[in-house]
C-alpha positions, 0 to 999 in steps of 0.5 A: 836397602842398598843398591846391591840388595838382591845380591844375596836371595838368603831368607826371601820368601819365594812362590812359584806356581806350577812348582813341581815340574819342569821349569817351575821344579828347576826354578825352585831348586835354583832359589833352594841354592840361594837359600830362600823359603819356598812356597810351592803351589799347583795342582798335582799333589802327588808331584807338590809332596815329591818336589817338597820331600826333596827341597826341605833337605836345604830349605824352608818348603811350604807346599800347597795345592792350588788351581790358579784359575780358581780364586777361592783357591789362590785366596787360600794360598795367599792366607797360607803364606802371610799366616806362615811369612807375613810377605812375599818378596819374589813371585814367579808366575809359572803355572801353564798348560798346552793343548794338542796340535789343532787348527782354530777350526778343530779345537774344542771350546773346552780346550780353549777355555782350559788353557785361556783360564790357566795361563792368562787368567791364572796370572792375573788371579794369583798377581792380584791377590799376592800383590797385597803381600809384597814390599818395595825390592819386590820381583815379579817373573811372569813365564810366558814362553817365546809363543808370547811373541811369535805364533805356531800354527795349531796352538791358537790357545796357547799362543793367544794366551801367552801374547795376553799374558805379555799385554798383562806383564808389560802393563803390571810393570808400569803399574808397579814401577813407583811401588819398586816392584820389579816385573819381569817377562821370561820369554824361554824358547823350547825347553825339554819338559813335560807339556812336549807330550801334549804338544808335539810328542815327537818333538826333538828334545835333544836340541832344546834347553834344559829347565835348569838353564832357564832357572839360571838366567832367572835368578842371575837377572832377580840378582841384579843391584836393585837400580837396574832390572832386566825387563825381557829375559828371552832365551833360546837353544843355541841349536836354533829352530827346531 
């Protein structure tokens, strides 16, 4: 390949976990425009067969449900793809949940394990077993939100998830540096989507970003020549805190 590879997406065999909402949902729409094969996973089927109707107007759309935190289920995935592909060329980790607004001392184990298991071990479950199915060229975007960096009182699980999923992208980008294999950390700041509701329900979501701002900035900086790579993508909403 040459150094201009990943100017053109046409035909790459893309998965995003979490597919079918908010972020994830933008993100594919995105890759549609570009003309790649998507693989959509997560676990509301309801909302997988909705996003995959819509998509399969423009593109190839494989559809599949998944939990990410479960490793039979995201082995079956990853059969699914090499029966269908026989590759993977772009994965976006994007698979995440939050929890309701507690102190350490309020929130219950169960809400911890939930959260722990889906956006840290989920991660590492679904990179594991996609590894096998990726080449040279290859892209990895692991969505860990600002809270990867910074830490909001009564979100202990989701911000001590996000700060070890940064542990894990940083040390699977070295990992993968010499296979040629890029890794790629988004950090997006408030972005209007649904886990608001869990969160922060009165949140204000004019001043946030709009998921399709985020999918932009992750397709331009997978586009870049094949030479260079973008290995943290922070973006905020220009309006600042909220």
């Amino acid at each position: 390949m040459n150094k201009n590879q990943h100017a053109s997406l046409r035909g790459q065999v893309v998965l995003i976990t979490g597919g079918a909402k908010g972020i994830g949902l933008a993100v594919a729409r995105a890759f549609a425009s570009e003309g790649c094969k998507l693989v959509l996973a997560g676990r509301d089927e309801k909302a997988l067969t909705k996003a995959g109707r819509e998509l399969a107007r423009d593109v190839e759309v494989l559809t599949r449900a998944c939990d990410v935190r479960d490793s039979i289920s995201v082995q079956e995935l990853m059969a699914a793809i090499e029966g269908k592909y026989h590759r993977l060329d772009i994965l976006i980790n994007n698979a995440g949940v939050g929890h309701e607004n507690q102190a350490v001392a309020e929130l219950a184990p169960a809400a911890w394990r939930e959260v722990i298991d889906t956006n840290l071990t989920g991660m590492f479950l679904v990179t594991h077993f996609a590894l096998a199915l990726m080449q040279p060229g290859g892209v990895i975007v692991n969505n860990l939100s600002i809270a990867a960096k910074q830490v909001f009182p009564g979100s202990s699980a989701y911000n001590a998830s996000k700060h070890g999923a940064l542990g894990l992208t940083n040390t699977l980008r070295e990992e993968l540096r010499e296979k040629r294999i890029r890794v790629i950390a988004l950090l997006p700041g408030a972005t209007d989507t649904a886990i608001w509701n869990t969160i922060w329900p009165e949140a204000p979501r004019r001043k946030m970003m709009k998921p399709e701002t985020v999918a932009s900035a992750v397709v331009s900086a997978i586009k870049l020549p094949a030479e260079s790579t973008v290995e943290e993508l922070v973006i905020l909403p220009s309006a600042g805190a909220l």
